[in-house]
C-alpha positions in Angstrom: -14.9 -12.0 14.7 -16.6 -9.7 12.0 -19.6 -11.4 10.4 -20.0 -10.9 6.5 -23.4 -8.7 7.3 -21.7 -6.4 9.6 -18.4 -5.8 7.6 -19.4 -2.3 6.1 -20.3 -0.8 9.7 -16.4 -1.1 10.3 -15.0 1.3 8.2 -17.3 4.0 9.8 -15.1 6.4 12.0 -12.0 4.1 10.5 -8.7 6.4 11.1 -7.1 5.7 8.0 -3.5 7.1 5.9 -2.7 6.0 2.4 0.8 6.7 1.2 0.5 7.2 -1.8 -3.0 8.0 -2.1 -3.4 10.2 -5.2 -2.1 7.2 -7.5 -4.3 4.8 -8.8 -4.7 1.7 -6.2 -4.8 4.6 -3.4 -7.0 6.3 -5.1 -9.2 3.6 -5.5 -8.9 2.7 -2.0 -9.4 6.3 -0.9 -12.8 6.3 -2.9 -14.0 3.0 -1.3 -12.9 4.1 2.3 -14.8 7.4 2.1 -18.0 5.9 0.8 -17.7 3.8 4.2 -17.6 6.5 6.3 -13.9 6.3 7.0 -11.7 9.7 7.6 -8.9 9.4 5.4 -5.5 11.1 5.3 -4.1 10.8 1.5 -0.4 11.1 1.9 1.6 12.4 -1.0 4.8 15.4 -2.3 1.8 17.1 -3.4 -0.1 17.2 -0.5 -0.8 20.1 2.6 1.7 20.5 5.6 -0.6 22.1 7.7 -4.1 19.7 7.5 -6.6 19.1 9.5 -8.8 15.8 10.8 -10.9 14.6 8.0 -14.5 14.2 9.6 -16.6 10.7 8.6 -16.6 10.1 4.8 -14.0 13.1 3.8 -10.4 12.8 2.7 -7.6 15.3 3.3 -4.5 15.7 1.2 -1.2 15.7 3.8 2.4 16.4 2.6 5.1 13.3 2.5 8.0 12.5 0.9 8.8 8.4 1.5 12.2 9.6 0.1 13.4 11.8 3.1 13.6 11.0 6.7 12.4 14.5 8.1 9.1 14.3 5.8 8.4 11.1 7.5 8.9 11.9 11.0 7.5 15.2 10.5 4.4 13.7 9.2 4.3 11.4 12.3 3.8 14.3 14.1 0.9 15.9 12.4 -0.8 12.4 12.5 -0.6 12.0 15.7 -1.9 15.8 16.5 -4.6 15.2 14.0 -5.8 11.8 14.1 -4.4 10.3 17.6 -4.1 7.4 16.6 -4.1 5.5 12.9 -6.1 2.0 12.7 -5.5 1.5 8.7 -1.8 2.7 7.3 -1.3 1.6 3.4 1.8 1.9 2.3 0.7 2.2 -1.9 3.6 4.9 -2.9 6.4 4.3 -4.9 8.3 5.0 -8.3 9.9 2.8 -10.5 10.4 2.6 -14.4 11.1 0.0 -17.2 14.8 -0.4 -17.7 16.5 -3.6 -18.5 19.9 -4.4 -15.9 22.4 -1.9 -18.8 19.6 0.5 -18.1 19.1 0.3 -14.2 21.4 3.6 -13.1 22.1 4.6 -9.7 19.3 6.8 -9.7 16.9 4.5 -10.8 17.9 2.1 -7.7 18.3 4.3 -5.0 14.4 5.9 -5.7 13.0 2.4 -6.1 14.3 1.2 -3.0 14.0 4.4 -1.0 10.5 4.9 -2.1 9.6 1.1 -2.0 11.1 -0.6 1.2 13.6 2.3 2.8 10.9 4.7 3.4 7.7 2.6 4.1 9.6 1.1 7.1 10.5 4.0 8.3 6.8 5.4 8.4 5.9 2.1 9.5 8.7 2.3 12.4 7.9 6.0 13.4 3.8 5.3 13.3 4.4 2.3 15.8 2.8 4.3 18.3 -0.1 5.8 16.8 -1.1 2.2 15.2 -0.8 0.4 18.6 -3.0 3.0 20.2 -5.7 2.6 17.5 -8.2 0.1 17.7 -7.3 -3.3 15.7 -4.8 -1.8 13.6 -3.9 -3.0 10.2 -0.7 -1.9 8.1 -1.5 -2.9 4.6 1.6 -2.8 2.4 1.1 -3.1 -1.4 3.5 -5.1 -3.0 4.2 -6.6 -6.3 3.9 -10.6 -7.8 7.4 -9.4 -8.9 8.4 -10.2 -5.5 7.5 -13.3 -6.2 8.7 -14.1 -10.3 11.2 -11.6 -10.6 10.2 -10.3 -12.7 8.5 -6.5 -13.4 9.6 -3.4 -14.0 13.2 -3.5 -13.6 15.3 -5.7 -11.2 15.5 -2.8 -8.6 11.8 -2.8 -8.5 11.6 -6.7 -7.8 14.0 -6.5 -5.2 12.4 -3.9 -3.3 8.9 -4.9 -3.0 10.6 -8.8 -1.7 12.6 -6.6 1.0 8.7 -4.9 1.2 7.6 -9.1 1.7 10.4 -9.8 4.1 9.8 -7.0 6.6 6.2 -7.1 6.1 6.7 -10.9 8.0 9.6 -9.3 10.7 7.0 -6.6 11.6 4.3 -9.3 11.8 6.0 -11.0 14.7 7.4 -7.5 16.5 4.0 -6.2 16.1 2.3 -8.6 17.4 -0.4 -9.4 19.0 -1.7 -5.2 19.0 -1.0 -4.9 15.0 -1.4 -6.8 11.9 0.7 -6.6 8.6 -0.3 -7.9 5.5 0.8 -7.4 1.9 -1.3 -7.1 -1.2 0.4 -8.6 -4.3 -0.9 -7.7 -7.5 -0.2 -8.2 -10.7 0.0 -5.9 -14.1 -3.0 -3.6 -13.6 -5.4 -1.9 -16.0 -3.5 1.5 -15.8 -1.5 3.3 -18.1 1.7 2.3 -16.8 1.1 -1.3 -17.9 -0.7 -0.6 -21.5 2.2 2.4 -21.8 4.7 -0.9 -21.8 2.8 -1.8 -25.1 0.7 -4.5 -26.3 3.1 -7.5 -26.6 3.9 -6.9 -22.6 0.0 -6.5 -21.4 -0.6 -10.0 -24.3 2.1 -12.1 -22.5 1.4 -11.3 -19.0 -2.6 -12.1 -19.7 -1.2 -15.3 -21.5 1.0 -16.7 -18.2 -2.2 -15.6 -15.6 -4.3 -18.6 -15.3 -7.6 -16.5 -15.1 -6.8 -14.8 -18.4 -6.7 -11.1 -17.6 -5.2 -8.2 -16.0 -6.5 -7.0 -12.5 -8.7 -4.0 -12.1 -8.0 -1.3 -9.5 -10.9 -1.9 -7.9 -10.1 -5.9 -7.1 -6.9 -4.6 -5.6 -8.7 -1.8 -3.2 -11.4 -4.5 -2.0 -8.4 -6.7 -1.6 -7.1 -4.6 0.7 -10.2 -2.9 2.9 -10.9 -7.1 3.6 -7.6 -7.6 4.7 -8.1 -4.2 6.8 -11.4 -5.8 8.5 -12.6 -8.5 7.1 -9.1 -11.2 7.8 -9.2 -10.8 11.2 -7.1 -13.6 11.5 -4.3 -13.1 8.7 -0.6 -11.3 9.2 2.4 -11.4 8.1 1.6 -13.3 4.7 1.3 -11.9 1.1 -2.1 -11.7 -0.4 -2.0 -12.7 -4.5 -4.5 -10.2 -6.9 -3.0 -12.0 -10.0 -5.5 -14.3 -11.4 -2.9 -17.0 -10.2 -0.1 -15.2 -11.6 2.7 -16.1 -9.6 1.7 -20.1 -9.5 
């Protein structure tokens, strides 16, 4: 068990990838890991193929596309060369855009669910290796309280991050006892996606979210380093940053 006083001494040395790392809860994630001493791998299209190990408190930039198989499994393999072994994987990528059910073309669905659900259980089924060789290992998906009302983005986009929920508690139980899985469920953030959906959307989420405003970046990325160390006893359950959004 990790005591409250010795919880920032855990991150030091942490082997750590964020999918998704150059947007904003991985960045903010990224930023908090580093100043721990982690070594983090920020996984994105516009990252490096060829990278090398990040030392203690540095971030690298690795190439991955959660759209396409190959990109995955051949970013498996530069993890393992790299790192060894991953003790942190947060799956934070993903696309999706406002579009009402007329709206919601085949495009649209195929990247929201590729992106969403297809491709972060494929990383999280090709990185079973590395995770299970790490030491307490954590795969921290972020998810959506759209799971949960149904209601966000576009149908496509709730859909996804629930399948995201569902097999978040499957990998729980086949992952078990070596590696945990969580999910961290925010609401509408303070980012420009949600204030670029205009001021009657950001006024009516803030007026059904019992604690009155929008979640900050930073709630969500100490959300998810606690879950990472600090919940040593939580899997395969959701974790709500809403302000009691999806009571």
């Amino acid at each position: 068990m990790v005591k409250v006083a010795e919880l920032a001494s855990t991150y030091r040395g942490l082997r750590c990838v964020i999918v998704g790392g150059q947007g904003g809860v991985g960045s903010a994630v990224a930023d908090q890991l580093c100043s721990l001493g982690a070594r983090v791998v920020s996984a994105s299209r516009r990252g490096e193929n060829d990278w090398i190990a990040p030392a203690q408190g540095e971030l690298v930039m690795a190439r991955l596309d959660l759209t396409d198989p190959d990109s995955i499994a051949a970013f498996t393999v530069r993890t393992g060369q790299a790192l060894g072994a991953i003790e942190l994987l947060v799956c934070s990528g993903g696309v999706s855009r406002q579009a009402g059910l007329e709206a919601l073309d085949d495009a649209t669905i195929d990247a929201v669910f590729s992106s969403n659900a297809m491709g972060p259980l494929r990383l999280i089924r090709d990185c079973s290796g590395l995770l299970r060789a790490g030491t307490d290992p954590v795969v921290v998906n972020v998810s959506s309280v759209a799971a949960r009302t149904g209601q966000g983005s576009n149908i496509a986009y709730c859909g996804a991050k629930a399948a995201m929920d569902a097999m978040m508690t499957g990998l729980a139980k086949q992952l078990a006892p070596a590696v945990r899985t969580v999910s961290v469920a925010p609401s509408a953030l303070e980012t420009p996606f949600a204030q670029g959906r205009g001021a009657d959307f950001i006024e009516r989420t803030i007026g059904m979210t019992p604690l009155g405003r929008l979640a900050s970046l930073e709630e969500v990325a100490t959300a998810i380093l606690l879950a990472a160390r600090g919940l040593s006893f939580t899997t395969g359950v959701p974790i709500f940053v809403d302000g009691g959004r999806h009571l």
